[in-house]
N, C-alpha and C positions, 0 to 999 in steps of 0.2 A: 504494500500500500504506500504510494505517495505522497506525503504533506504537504498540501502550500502553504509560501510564508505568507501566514496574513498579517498585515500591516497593525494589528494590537498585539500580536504574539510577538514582533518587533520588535516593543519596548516591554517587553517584562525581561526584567534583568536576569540574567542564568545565575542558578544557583549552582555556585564551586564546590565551595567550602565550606557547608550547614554546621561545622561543628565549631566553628570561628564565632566571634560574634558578630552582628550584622555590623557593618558599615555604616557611617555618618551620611557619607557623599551624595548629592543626590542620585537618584537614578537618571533621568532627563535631565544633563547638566545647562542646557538648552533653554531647559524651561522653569528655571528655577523664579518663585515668584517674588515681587519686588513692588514696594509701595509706589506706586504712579498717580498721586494725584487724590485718590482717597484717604479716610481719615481710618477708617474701621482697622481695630485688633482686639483680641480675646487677650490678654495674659498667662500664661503657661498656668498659675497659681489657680486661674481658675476651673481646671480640669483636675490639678495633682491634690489641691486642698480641700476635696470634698463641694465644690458649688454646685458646678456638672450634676452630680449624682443627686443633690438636693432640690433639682427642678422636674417638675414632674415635663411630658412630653410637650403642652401648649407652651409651660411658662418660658422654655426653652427654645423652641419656634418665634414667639413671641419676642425676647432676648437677642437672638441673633437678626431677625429683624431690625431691631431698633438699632441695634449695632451697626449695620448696616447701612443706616437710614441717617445714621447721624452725621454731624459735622464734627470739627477737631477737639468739641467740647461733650460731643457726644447728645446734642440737643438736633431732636427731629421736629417738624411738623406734619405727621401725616396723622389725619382724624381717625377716630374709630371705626367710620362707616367704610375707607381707604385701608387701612389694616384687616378688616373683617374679611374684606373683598380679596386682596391678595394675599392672605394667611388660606381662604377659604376655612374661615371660624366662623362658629355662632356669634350673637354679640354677648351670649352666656360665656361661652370658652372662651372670648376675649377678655372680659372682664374679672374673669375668676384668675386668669393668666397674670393679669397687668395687677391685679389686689394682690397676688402673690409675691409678683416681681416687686409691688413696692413695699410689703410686709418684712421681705426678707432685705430691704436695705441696696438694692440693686439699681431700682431707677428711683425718679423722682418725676413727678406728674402734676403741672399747676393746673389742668383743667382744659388746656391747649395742645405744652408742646411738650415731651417726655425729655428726659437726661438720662443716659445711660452712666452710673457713678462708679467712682472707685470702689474697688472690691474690698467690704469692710474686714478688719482683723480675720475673723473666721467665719461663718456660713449662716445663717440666723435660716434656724428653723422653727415654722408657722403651722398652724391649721389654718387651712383658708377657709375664712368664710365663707358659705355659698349663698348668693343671691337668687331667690328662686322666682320669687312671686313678685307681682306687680309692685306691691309695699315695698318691699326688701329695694328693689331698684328706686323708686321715689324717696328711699329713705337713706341709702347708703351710696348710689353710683353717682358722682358728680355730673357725667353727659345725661343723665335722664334728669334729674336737677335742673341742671343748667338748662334742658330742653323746657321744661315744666317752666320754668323763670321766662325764658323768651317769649312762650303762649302768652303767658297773664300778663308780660308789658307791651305785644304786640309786636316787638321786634322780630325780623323777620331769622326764621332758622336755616344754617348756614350747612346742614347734613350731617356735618363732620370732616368733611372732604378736606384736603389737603389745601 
């Protein structure tokens, strides 16, 4: 039987010498990546010191998102209705995400625009609250608030959108 080289079998690097320990160097020396113009980085510390593992699956979509989203200060503006839409979350799993993410000291949220913060001493771990019912939302999520505030002055509502 005859193999072809297919062009992803290319780059997987051969393995020599398995009983070595692996190599630093990249594999694609090529394609090694390099800050061009973005602000976004994770810190090692926060995979090796337990953060990582203390976000459940949204809060962490959620997180790398806004990491993403931010500027060199780590400050995004993109509304919740724009987050829901390209997370493809409820506006339940957004919000239980983003209560999480600022319970545990991670970002900071004036109502607008998020801060993604430095990573406090060690991992602060919460039970999130869950907001379930109509109440729960009028009483504790600030965008349903803030919605309920712009009805009763008339000002007009802005969606959330970016």
């Amino acid at each position: 039987m005859v193999y072809k080289r297919h062009p992803i079998l290319l780059k997987i690097a051969p393995m020599e010498n398995t009983r070595h320990a692996i190599g630093r160097s990249p594999i694609i020396a090529e394609r090694v990546r390099k800050i061009d113009g973005g602000f976004s980085f994770i810190p090692h510390r926060f995979l090796h010191k337990g953060f990582f593992a203390g976000l459940n699956r949204e809060e962490l979509l959620l997180y790398f998102f806004l990491v993403l989203a931010g500027d060199r200060n780590g400050v995004s503006f993109y509304g919740h209705d724009a987050i829901c839409t390209l997370l493809g979350a409820t506006n339940e799993e957004y919000l239980i995400a983003r209560n999480g993410l600022l319970e545990k000291d991670l970002l900071a949220f004036d109502g607008r625009r998020f801060q993604v913060l430095s990573l406090p001493e060690v991992p602060i771990r919460t039970e999130t609250r869950m907001l379930r019912t109509r109440e729960d939302f009028e009483m504790h999520d600030p965008a349903t608030i803030q919605k309920i505030l712009k009805r009763q002055f008339g000002e007009p509502d802005s969606g959330g959108e970016r």
